[in-house]
N, C-alpha and C positions, 0 to 999 in steps of 0.2 A: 874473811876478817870483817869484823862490825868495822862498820864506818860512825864516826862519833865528831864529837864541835870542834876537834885538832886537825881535820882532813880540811884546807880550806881551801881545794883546789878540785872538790867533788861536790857534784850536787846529788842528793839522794833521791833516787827512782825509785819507788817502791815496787811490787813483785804486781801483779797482774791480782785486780781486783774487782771483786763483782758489781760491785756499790753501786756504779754510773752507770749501768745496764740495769740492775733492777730498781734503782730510784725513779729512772725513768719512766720505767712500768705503773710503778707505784704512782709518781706524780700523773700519769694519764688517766689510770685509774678514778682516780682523785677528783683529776677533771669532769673526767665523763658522770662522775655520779653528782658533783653540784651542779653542772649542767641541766642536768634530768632533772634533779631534786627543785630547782628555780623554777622550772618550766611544768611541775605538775606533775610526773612520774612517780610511784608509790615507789618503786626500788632506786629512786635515786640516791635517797636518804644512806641507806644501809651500804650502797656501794662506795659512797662517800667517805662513810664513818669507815669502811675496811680499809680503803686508800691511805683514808690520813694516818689511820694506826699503823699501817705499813711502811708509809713512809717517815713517821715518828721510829719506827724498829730500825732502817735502815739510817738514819742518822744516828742513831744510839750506836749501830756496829760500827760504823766510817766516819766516826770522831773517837771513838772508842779504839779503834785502828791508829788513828793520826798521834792521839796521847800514847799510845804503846808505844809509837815508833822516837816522840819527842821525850821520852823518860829512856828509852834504852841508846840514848844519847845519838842518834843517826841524826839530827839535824845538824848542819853548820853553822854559819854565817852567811851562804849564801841561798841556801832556805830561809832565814828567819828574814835578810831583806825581802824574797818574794814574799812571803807571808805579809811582810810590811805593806808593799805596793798593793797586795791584792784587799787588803784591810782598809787599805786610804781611798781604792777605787770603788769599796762597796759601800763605802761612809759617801762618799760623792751621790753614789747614786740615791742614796737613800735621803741626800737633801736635793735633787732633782724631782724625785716621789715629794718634798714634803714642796719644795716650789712652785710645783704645780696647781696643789691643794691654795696653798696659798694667793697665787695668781689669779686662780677661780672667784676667791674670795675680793681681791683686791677690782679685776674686772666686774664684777657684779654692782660692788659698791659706788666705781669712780666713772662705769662709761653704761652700766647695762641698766641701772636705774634712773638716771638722769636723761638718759635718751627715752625709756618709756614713757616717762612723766612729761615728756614734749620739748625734752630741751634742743636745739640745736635742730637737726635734721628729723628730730621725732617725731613734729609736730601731729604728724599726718597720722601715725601711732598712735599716738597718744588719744585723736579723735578717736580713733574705727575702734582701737580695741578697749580702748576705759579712760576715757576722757576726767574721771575722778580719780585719777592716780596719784598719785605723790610721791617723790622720790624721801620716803623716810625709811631707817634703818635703824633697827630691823623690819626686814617687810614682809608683809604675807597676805593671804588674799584677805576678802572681807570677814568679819567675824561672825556676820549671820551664817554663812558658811561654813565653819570649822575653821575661820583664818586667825582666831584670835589667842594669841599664846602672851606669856609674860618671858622675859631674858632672866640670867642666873645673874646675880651679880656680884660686881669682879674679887670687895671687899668681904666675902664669906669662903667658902670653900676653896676656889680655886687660889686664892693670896695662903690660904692655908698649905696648899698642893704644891705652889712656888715656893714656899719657904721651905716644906718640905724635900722637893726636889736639889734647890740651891746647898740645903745641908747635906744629900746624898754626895754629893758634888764633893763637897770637903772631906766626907768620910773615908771617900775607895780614895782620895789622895793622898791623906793618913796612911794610907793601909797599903797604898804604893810605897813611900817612902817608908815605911816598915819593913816591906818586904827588901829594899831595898840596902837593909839595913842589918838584915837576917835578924829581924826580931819578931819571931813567929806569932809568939802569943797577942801581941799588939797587932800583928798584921789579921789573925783572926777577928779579932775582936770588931774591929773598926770595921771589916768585911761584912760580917754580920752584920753590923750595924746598917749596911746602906742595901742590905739586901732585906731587911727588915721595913727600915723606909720607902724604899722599893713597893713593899705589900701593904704598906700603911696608905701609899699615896692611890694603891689600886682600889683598896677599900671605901676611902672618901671619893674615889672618882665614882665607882658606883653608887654611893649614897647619894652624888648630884643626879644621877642617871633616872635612878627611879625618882627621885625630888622634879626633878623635870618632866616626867612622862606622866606621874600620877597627878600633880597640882599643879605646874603649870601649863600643861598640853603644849609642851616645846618636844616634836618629835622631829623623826627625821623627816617626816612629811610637811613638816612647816615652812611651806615653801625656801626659798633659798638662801632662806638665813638658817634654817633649820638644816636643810642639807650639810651648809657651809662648816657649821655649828658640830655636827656629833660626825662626819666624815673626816675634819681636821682632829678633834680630842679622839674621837674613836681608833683613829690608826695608830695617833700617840699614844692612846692607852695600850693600843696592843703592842707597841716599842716597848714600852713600859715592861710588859709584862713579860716579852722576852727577854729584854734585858736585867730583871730581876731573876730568872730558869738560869742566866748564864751564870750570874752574878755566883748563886748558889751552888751552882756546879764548881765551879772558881774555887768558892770556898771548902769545899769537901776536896779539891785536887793538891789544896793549901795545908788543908788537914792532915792529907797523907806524904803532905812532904813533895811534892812533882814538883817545883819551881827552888830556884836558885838567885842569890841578886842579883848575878851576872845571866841568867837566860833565864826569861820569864815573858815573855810575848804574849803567852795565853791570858795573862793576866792583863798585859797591858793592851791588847784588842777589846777586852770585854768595857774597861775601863775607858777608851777614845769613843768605843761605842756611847756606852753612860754620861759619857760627857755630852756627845753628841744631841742624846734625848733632852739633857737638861736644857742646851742651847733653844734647840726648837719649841720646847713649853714657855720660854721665855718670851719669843716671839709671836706664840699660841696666847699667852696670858695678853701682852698688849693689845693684838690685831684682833683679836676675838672676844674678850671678857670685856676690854677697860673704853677702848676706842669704839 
């Protein structure tokens, strides 16, 4: 007998599955070939690309699995709390990863250049290794060198990418409270809508990309404000851009009807994630762009 959202005293085990066996392979796979491919190896490359399309296949079948089992109604209530926990635990980590980046950023600025420049206990630093230092920021070596870059600044694209972002933010709320309303075609619509935004804000992030690598020489190599700089927007673009694949996936599962306004998790995971990303461009747009 199916077990369905009325059983509230079962939790659903699914049957013996290959996924986490051969994912694993996949992701080693994967490994070993970027590994190789960084270090100079001609087949690193190619073994790389197989990994990651295999392990792009086996997520394709083992969410493709989880939705089969969440439409032919086997989750309960006490499924969709563990979904819950494990969703708030991966959201945590994922501002752990972005506090770090950050931290980096915040130590560089307040204890790692002031000390070169001779402040405090530096002094002795500051002789031996470049007595012409200056704790200014952004910094990077000299410019007869290749140290000399310009900064993007904050009132051009990225205020465009925040307001963009910020409007995402309203639109899958809409389209929450749509769904929540069983009003499909409004829940559509406004879905699109932030999954559009989504691809709009990836677009202008690349046009700062190349704007900075062709005329201004702000690369990643530009000492560590340059690092700080496209290691912080670079990850967040790649959130970005996952969370626009989800977004869309969302909306194609909206399409065919899979969610309900009493059970809809998949929609509202993808949606704390989005939220999430907004929060951290926010804090990206001040620490980074303005300050």
């Amino acid at each position: 007998m199916a077990q369905t959202h009325d059983d509230p005293n079962i939790y659903y085990v699914p049957h013996h599955s290959p996924w986490p066996f051969v994912g694993s392979i996949t992701l080693f796979v994967t490994a070993v070939g970027v590994a190789n491919w960084f270090n100079g190896a001609m087949w690193g490359k190619p073994v790389f690309l197989v990994g990651l399309l295999a392990t792009l296949a086996v997520l394709f079948g083992w969410f493709g699995n989880v939705i089969s089992e969440s439409v032919a109604g086997r989750y309960n209530d006490k499924v969709d709390a563990s979904f819950r926990m494990g969703m708030m635990w991966f959201i945590f980590s994922e501002v752990m990863f972005f506090a770090a980046f950050f931290g980096a950023l915040f130590y560089a600025r307040q204890y790692a250049l002031p000390w070169l420049s001779g402040e405090g206990d530096g002094a002795l630093t500051n002789q031996y290794l470049w007595n012409a230092f200056s704790a200014g920021w952004p910094t990077n070596g000299p410019a007869g060198v290749g140290g000399d870059f310009q900064t993007i600044p904050a009132w051009g694209l990225p205020l465009i990418n925040t307001l963009i972002l910020l409007t995402s933010g309203v639109t899958i709320t809409i389209a929450h409270h749509a769904l929540k309303a069983n009003e499909r075609g409004k829940l559509l619509f406004w879905l699109g809508a932030t999954v559009v935004l989504g691809a709009v804000f990836l677009f202008f992030q690349a046009e700062e990309y190349i704007h900075a690598y062709q005329e201004l020489n702000l690369k990643l190599s530009s000492g560590i404000y340059g690092a700080t700089f496209f290691m912080l927007t670079g990850f967040h673009g790649m959130h970005v851009f996952l969370g626009t694949v989800m977004l869309a996936i969302i909306w194609l599962r909206c399409l065919r009807g899979h969610f309900s306004k009493d059970h809809h998790f998949g929609f509202e995971a993808v949606a704390w994630y989005w939220h999430f990303v907004d929060v951290v461009w926010l804090g990206l747009f001040l620490f980074v762009y303005v300050l």
